[in-house]
SEDO-465956 format. One record per residue (C-alpha): x, y, z. Coordinates in nm, 3 decimals, always signed. Layout:
<nodes>
[[X, Y, Z]]
...
</nodes>
This chain:
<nodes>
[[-3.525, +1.662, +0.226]]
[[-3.447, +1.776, -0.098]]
[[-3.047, +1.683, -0.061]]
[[-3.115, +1.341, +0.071]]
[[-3.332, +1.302, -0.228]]
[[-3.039, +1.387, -0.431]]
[[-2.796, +1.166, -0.244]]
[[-3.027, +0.870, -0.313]]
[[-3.039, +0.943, -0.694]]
[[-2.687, +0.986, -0.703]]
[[-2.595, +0.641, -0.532]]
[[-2.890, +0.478, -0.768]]
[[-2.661, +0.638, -1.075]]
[[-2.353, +0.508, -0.942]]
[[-2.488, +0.167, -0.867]]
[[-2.602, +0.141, -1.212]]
[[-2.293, +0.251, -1.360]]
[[-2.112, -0.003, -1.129]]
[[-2.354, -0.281, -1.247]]
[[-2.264, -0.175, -1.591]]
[[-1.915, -0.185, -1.610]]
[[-1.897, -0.536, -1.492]]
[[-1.523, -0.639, -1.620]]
[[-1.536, -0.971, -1.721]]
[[-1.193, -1.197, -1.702]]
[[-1.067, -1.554, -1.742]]
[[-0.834, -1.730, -1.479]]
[[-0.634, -2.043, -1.521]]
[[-0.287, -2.187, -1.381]]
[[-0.013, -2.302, -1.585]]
[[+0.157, -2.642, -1.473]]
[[+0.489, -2.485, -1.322]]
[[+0.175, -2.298, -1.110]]
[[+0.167, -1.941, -1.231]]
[[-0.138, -1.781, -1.201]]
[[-0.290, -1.651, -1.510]]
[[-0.563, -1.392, -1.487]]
[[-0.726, -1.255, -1.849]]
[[-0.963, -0.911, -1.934]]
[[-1.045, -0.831, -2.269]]
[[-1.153, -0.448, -2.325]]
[[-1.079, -0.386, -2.705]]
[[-1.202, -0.033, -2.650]]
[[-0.892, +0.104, -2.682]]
[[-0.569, +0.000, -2.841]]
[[-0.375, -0.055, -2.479]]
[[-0.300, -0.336, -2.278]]
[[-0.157, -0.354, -1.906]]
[[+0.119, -0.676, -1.827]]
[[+0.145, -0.715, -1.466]]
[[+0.326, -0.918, -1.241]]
[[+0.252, -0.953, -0.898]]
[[+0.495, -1.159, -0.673]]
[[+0.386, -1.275, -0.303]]
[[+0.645, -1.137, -0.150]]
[[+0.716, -0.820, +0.081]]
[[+0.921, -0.711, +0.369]]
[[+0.685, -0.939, +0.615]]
[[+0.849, -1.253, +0.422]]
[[+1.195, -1.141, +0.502]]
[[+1.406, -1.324, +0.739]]
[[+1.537, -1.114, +1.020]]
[[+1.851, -0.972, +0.970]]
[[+1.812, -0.932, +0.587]]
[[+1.469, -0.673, +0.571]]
[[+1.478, -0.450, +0.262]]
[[+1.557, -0.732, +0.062]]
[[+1.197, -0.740, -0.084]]
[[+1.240, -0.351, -0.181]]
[[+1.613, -0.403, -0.308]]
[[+1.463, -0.652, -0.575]]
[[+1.211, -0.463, -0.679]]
[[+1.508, -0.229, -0.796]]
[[+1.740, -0.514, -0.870]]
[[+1.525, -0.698, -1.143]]
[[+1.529, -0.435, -1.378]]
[[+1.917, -0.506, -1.425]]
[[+1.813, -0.732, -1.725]]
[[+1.904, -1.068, -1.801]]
[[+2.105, -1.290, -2.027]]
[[+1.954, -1.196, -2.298]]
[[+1.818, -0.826, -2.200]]
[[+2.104, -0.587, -2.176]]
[[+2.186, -0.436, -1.812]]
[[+2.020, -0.126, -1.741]]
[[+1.827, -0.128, -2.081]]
[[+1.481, -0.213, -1.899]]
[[+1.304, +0.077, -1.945]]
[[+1.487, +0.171, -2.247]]
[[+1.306, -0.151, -2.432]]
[[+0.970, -0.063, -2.290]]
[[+0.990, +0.294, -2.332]]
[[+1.108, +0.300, -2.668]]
[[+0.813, +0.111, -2.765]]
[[+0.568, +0.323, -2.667]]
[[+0.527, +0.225, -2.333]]
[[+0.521, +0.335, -1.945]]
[[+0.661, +0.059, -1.669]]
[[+0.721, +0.076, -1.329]]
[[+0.740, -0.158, -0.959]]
[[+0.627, -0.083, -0.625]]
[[+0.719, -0.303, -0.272]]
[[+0.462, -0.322, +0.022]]
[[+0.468, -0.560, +0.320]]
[[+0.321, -0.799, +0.141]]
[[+0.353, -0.851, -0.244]]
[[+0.600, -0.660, -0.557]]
[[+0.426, -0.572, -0.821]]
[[+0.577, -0.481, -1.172]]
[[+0.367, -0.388, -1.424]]
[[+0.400, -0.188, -1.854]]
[[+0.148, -0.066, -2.025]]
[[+0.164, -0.107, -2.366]]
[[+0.032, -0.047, -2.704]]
[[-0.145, -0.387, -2.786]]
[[+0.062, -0.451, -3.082]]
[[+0.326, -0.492, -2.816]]
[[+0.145, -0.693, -2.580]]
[[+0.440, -1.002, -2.669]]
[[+0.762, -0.768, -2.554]]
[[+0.570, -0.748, -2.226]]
[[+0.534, -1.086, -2.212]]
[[+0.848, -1.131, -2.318]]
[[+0.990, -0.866, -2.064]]
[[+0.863, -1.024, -1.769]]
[[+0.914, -1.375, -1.834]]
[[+1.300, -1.308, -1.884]]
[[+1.297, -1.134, -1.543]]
[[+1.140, -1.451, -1.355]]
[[+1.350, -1.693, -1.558]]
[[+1.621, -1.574, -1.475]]
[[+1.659, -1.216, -1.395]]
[[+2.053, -1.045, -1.349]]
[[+2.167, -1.088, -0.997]]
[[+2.510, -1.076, -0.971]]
[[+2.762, -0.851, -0.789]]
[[+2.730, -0.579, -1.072]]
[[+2.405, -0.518, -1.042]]
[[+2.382, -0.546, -0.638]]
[[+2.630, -0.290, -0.596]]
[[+2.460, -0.022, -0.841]]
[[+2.125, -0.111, -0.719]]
[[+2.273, -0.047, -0.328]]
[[+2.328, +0.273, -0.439]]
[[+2.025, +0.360, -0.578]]
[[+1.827, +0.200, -0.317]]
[[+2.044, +0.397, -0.082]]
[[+1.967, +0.733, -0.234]]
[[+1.608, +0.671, -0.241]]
[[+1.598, +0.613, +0.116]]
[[+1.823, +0.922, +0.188]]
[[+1.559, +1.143, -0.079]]
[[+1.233, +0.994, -0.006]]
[[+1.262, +0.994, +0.363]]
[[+1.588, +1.070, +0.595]]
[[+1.580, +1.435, +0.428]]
[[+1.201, +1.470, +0.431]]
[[+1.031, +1.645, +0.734]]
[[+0.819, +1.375, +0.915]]
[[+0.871, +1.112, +0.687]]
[[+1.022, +0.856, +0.970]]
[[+0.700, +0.857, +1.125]]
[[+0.628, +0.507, +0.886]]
[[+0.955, +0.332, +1.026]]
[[+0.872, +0.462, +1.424]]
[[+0.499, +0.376, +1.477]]
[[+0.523, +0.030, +1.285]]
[[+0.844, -0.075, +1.504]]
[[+0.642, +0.001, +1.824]]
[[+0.299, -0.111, +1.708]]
[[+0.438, -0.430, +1.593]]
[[+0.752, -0.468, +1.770]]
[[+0.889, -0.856, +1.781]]
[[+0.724, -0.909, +1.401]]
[[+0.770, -0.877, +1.090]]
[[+0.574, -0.558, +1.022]]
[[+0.783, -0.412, +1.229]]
[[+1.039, -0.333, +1.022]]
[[+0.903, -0.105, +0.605]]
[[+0.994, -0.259, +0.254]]
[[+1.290, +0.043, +0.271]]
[[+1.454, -0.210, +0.560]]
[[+1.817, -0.182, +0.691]]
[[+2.096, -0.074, +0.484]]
[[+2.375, -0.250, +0.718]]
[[+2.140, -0.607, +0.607]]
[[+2.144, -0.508, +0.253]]
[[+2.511, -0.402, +0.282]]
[[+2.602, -0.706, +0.525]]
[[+2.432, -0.962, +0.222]]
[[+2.630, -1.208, +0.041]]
[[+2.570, -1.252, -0.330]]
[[+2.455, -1.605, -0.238]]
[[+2.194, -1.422, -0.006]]
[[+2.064, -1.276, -0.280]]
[[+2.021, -1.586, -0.494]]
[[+1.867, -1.742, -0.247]]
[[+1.587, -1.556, -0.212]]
[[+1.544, -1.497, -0.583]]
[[+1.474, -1.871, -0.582]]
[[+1.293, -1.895, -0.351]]
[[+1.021, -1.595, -0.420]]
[[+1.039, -1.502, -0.773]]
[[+0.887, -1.793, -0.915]]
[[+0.570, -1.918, -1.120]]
[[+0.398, -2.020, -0.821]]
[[+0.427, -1.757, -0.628]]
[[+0.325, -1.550, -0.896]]
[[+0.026, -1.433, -1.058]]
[[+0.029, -1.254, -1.408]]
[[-0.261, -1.035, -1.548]]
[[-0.335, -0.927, -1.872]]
[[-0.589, -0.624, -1.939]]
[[-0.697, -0.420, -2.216]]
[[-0.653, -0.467, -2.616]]
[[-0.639, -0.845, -2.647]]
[[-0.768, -1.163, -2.798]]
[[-0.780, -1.399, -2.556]]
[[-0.692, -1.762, -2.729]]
[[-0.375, -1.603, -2.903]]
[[-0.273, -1.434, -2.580]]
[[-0.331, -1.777, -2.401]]
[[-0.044, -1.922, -2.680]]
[[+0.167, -1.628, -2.567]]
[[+0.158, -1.704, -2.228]]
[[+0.247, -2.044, -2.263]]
[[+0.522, -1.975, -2.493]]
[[+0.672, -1.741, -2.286]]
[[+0.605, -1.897, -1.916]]
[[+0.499, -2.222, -1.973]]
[[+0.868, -2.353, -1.909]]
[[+0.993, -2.151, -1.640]]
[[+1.060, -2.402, -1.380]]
[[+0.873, -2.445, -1.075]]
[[+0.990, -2.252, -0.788]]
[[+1.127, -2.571, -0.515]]
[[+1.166, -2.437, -0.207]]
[[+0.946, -2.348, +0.086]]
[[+0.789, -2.015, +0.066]]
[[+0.837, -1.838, +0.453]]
[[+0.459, -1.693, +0.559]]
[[+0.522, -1.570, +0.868]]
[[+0.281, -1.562, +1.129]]
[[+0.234, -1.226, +1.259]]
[[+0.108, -1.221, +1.682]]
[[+0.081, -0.865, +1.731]]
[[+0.215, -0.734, +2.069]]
[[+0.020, -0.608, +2.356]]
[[-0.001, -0.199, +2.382]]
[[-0.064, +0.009, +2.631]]
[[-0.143, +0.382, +2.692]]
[[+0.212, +0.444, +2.730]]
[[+0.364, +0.449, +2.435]]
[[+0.423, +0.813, +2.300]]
[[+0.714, +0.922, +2.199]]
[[+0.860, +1.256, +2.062]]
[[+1.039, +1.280, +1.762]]
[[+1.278, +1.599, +1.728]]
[[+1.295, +1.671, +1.325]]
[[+1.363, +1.950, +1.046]]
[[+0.996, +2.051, +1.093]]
[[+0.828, +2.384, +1.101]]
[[+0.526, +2.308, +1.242]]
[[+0.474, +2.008, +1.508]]
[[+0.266, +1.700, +1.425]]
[[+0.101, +1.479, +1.625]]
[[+0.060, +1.123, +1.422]]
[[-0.183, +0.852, +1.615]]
[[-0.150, +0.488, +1.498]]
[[-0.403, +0.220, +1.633]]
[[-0.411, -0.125, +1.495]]
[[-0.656, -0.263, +1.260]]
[[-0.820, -0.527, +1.112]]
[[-0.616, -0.711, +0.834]]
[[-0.783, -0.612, +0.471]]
[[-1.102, -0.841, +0.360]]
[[-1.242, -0.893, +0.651]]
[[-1.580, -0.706, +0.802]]
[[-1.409, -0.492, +1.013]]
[[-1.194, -0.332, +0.761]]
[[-1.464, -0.229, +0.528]]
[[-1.614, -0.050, +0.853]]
[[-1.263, +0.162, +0.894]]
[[-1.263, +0.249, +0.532]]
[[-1.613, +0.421, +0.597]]
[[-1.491, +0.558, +0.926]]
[[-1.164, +0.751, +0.726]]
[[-1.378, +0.873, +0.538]]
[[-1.635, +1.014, +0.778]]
[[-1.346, +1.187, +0.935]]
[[-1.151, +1.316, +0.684]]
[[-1.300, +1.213, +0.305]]
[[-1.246, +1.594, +0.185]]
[[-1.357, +1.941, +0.247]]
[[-1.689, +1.879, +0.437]]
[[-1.490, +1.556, +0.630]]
[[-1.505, +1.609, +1.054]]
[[-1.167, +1.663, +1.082]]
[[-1.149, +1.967, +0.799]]
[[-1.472, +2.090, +0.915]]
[[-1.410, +2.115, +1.335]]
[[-1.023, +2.090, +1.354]]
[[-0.910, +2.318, +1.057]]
[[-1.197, +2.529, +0.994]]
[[-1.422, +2.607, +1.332]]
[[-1.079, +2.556, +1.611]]
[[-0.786, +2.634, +1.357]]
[[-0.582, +2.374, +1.569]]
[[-0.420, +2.262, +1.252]]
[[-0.307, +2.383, +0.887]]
[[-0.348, +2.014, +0.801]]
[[-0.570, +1.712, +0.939]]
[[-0.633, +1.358, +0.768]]
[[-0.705, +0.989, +0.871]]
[[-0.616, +0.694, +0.643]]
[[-0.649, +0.282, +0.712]]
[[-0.262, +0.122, +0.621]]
[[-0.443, -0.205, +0.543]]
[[-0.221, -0.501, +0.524]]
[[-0.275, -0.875, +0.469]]
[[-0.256, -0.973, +0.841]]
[[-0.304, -0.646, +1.042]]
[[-0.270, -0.294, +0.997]]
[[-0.248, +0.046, +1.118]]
[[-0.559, +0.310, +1.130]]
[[-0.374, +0.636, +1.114]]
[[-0.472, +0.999, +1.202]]
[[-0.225, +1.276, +1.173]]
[[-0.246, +1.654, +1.179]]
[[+0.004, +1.970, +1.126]]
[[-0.017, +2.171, +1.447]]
[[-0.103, +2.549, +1.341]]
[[+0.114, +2.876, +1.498]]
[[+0.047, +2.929, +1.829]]
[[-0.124, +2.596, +1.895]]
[[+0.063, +2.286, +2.076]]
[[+0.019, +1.920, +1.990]]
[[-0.142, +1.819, +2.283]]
[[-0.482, +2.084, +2.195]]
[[-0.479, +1.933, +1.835]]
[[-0.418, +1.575, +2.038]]
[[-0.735, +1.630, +2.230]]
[[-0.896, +1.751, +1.949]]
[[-0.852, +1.491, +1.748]]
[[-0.946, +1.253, +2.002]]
[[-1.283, +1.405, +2.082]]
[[-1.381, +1.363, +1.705]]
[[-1.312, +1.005, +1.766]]
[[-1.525, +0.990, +2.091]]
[[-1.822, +1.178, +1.890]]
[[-1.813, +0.858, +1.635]]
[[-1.799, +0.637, +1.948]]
[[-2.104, +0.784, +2.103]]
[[-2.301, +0.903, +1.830]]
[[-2.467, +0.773, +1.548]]
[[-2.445, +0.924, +1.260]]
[[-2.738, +1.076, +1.067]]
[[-2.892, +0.946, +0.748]]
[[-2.743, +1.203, +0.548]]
[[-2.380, +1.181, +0.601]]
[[-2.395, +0.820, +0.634]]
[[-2.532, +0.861, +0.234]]
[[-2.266, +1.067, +0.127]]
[[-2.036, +0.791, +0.277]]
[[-2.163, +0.556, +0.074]]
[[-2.154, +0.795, -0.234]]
[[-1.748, +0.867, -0.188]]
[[-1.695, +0.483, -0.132]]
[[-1.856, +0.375, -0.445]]
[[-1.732, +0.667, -0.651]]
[[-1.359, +0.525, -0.516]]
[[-1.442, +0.225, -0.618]]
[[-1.536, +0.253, -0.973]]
[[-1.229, +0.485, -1.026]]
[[-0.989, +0.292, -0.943]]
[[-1.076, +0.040, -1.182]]
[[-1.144, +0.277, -1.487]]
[[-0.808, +0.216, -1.643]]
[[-0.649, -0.125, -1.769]]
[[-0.337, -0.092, -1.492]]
[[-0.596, -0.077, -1.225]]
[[-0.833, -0.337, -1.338]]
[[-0.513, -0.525, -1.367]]
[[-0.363, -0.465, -1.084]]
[[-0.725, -0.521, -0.855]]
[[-0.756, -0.862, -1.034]]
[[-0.426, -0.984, -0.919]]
[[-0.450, -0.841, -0.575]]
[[-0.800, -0.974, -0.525]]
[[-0.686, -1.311, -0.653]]
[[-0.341, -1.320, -0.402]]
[[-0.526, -1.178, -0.093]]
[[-0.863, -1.302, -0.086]]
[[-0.876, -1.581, -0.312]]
[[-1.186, -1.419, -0.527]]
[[-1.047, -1.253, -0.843]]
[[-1.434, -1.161, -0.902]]
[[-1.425, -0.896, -0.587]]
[[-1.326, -0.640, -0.840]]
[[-1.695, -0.687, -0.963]]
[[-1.886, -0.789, -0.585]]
[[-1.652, -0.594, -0.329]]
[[-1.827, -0.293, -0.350]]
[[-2.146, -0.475, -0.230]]
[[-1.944, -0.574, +0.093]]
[[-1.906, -0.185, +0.108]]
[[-2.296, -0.100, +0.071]]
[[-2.339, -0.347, +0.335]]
[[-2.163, -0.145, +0.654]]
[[-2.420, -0.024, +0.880]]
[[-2.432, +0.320, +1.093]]
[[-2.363, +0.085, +1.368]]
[[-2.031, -0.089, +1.273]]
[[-1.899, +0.251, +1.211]]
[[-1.952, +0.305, +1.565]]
[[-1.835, -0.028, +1.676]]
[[-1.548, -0.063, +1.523]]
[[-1.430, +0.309, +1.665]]
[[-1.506, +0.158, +1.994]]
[[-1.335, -0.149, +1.934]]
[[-1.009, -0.028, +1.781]]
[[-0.973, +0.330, +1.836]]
[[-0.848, +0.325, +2.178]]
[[-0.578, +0.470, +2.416]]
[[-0.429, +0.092, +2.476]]
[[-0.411, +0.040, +2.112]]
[[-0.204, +0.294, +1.964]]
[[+0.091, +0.441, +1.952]]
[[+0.167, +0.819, +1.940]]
[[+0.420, +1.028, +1.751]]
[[+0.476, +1.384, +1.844]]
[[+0.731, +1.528, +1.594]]
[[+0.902, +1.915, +1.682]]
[[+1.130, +2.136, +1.542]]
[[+1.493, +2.051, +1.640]]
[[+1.514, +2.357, +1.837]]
[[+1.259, +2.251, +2.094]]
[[+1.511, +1.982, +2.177]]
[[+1.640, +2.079, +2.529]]
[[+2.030, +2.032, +2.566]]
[[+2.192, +1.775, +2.808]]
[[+2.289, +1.933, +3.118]]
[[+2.619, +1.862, +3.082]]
[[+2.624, +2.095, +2.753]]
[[+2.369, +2.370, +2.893]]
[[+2.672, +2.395, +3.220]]
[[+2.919, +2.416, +2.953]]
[[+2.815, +2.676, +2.771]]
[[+2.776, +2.924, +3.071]]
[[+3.194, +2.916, +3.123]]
</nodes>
């Protein structure tokens, strides 16, 4: 009794606290359709400049995926009047930290700044929608890099294809099937003109939103804005949102990888519901039930009590029309992926049949809301929430009223959605061993007898 009275007064705290820090903001569009999203927080002397562009690897065209990704890479080049390469040279020199990231569905680029510096960021970004370096220069060098990445990040990392496999099978015939890192031979098999063409038609105002946190005054940044976007032409062409039909699944697809792995893993994928809508807020509860930290179901039954696995976890890949609920865990010595399989999957069947009790349904609640108001204790994440809240749900005020969307999941749509998405029929299965597991052709094993 006397830890559930704690949990209580620790969710009352955080409430509070979350009812405190209510970030105010101001939103407006410009005429060319830019999407302007303001927070004043003079409590330090920072501000965040973000950019965040509807456009991800879902929006590419078959036969040209990674473009999304490459540009992420190939707008830093500069522009006319911003020297190649000297990108983060400009932003760093003045005290500030920049960088990009690609998804499925949006780039973001963002600098943080000191807010005496607040017009070079404006400045910065405006140059690279206006009209950002893309010419056969810059593609090649940014092939290369883009090219490395791929070859550090994941070819030469143990288990790291595991992104590429279960998205091609879970959404095979779409355009999540294919990650942001895409194809090299499309990147490599692009024209120059290719590449223009989607620069115009994706990295423009109105498919655009820019946010502004931190250190400012909000009429003279208004003035700065305008100056420095106000005339940046509307973007003309038709902006591709593809449609995305997942395909039907059955039991039947596992497959095994052979890697450079010590230890096998056994990585389950089972669609979701797209982010923002009831179902997902359920899942992000239900991760955490099973594997929110040290006292999580999976640490506590699969790693501690069975010592199936050195390492256990469950996340939700949200996306803006789908998704993948993935658990994965590193098969121990002397254990095989099918025991951590079935162990894993009787976890799952415990949510499905059981309720949980009042007390771990609190604590729930307690790592949700703590989450929350994290990741929007800095200017680049209240930034960055206020422009994805405004792009993907239409309601830039969710980074104030989402949490109460949260506090509103019930013990029984925890349940309900394991029943409803966690099944057999609606996943797909990755079992990744060590290259020497890999049995020989026949051919080869007769051969090496003579």
């Amino acid at each position: 009794m006397k830890k559930l009275l704690v949990l209580f007064i620790s969710t009352a705290f955080l409430a509070t606290s979350a009812q405190e820090r209510k970030i105010e903001f101001e939103e407006y569009d410009l005429s060319n359709g830019l999407h302007v999203i303001l927070h004043q927080d003079n409590s330090t002397p920072i501000v965040n400049v973000a950019v965040l562009y509807h456009v991800g690897s879902k929006n590419e065209p078959k036969g040209r995926t990674g473009f999304a990704h490459f540009f992420e890479h190939l707008m830093f080049e500069g522009s006319p009047n911003i020297e190649r390469g000297s990108f983060f040279k400009i932003i760093q020199g003045a005290g500030g930290q920049l960088n990009a990231n690609t998804s499925f569905d949006r780039t973001f680029y963002y600098e943080t700044l000191p807010s005496h510096q607040l017009e070079l960021g404006l400045y910065m970004e405006s140059e690279r929608m206006l009209h950002a370096t893309i010419d056969s220069t810059g593609i090649a060098t940014q092939k290369e890099v883009v090219k490395e990445e791929k070859r550090t990040r994941i070819d030469n990392q143990p288990y790291m294809s595991f992104q590429e496999k279960i998205f091609g099978k879970a959404y095979e015939g779409t355009n999540y099937s294919w990650t942001p890192i895409g194809s090299f031979e499309d990147i490599d098999a692009a024209t120059d003109r290719d590449f223009k063409e989607f620069f115009d038609t994706f990295y423009v105002p109105n498919n655009a939103t820019l946010s502004i946190a931190g250190d400012i005054n909000v009429d003279e940044t208004k003035k700065l804005v305008e100056k420095y976007f106000g005339e940046i032409p509307k973007g003309t062409k038709e902006i591709p949102r593809p449609k995305i039909v997942a395909p039907k699944l059955d039991e039947s697809n596992k497959e095994e990888v052979f890697d450079n792995v010590q230890l096998p893993g056994v990585f389950q994928a089972y669609r979701m519901a797209k982010q923002g809508s009831e179902d997902y807020y359920a899942m992000q509860l239900l991760t955490t039930l099973l594997s929110g930290g040290q006292s999580s179901r999976y640490q506590k039954e699969i790693v501690d009590n069975q010592q199936l696995a050195a390492f256990v976890a469950s996340f939700p890949f949200a996306l803006e029309d789908g998704g993948l609920f993935v658990s994965l865990g590193l098969v121990n010595i002397g254990k095989t992926p099918e025991e951590l399989e079935q162990s894993m999957d009787a976890e799952i069947n415990k949510v499905k049949t059981e309720l949980i009790d009042d007390m771990e349904f609190q604590k729930l609640k307690n790592q949700i809301e703590n989450n929350f108001i994290s990741s929007n204790s800095t200017m680049r994440g209240i930034g960055e929430s206020l422009a994805n809240y405004h792009v993907y749900f239409g309601d830039a005020n969710l980074i104030n009223s989402e949490i109460e969307r949260y506090m509103a999941v019930t013990k029984e749509d925890i349940q309900r959605v394991a029943q409803k998405y966690l099944t057999a029929d609606n996943r797909v299965t990755l079992y990744y061993l060590p290259k020497s597991a890999q049995q020989k052709p026949q051919d080869e094993k007769v051969e090496d007898k003579q």
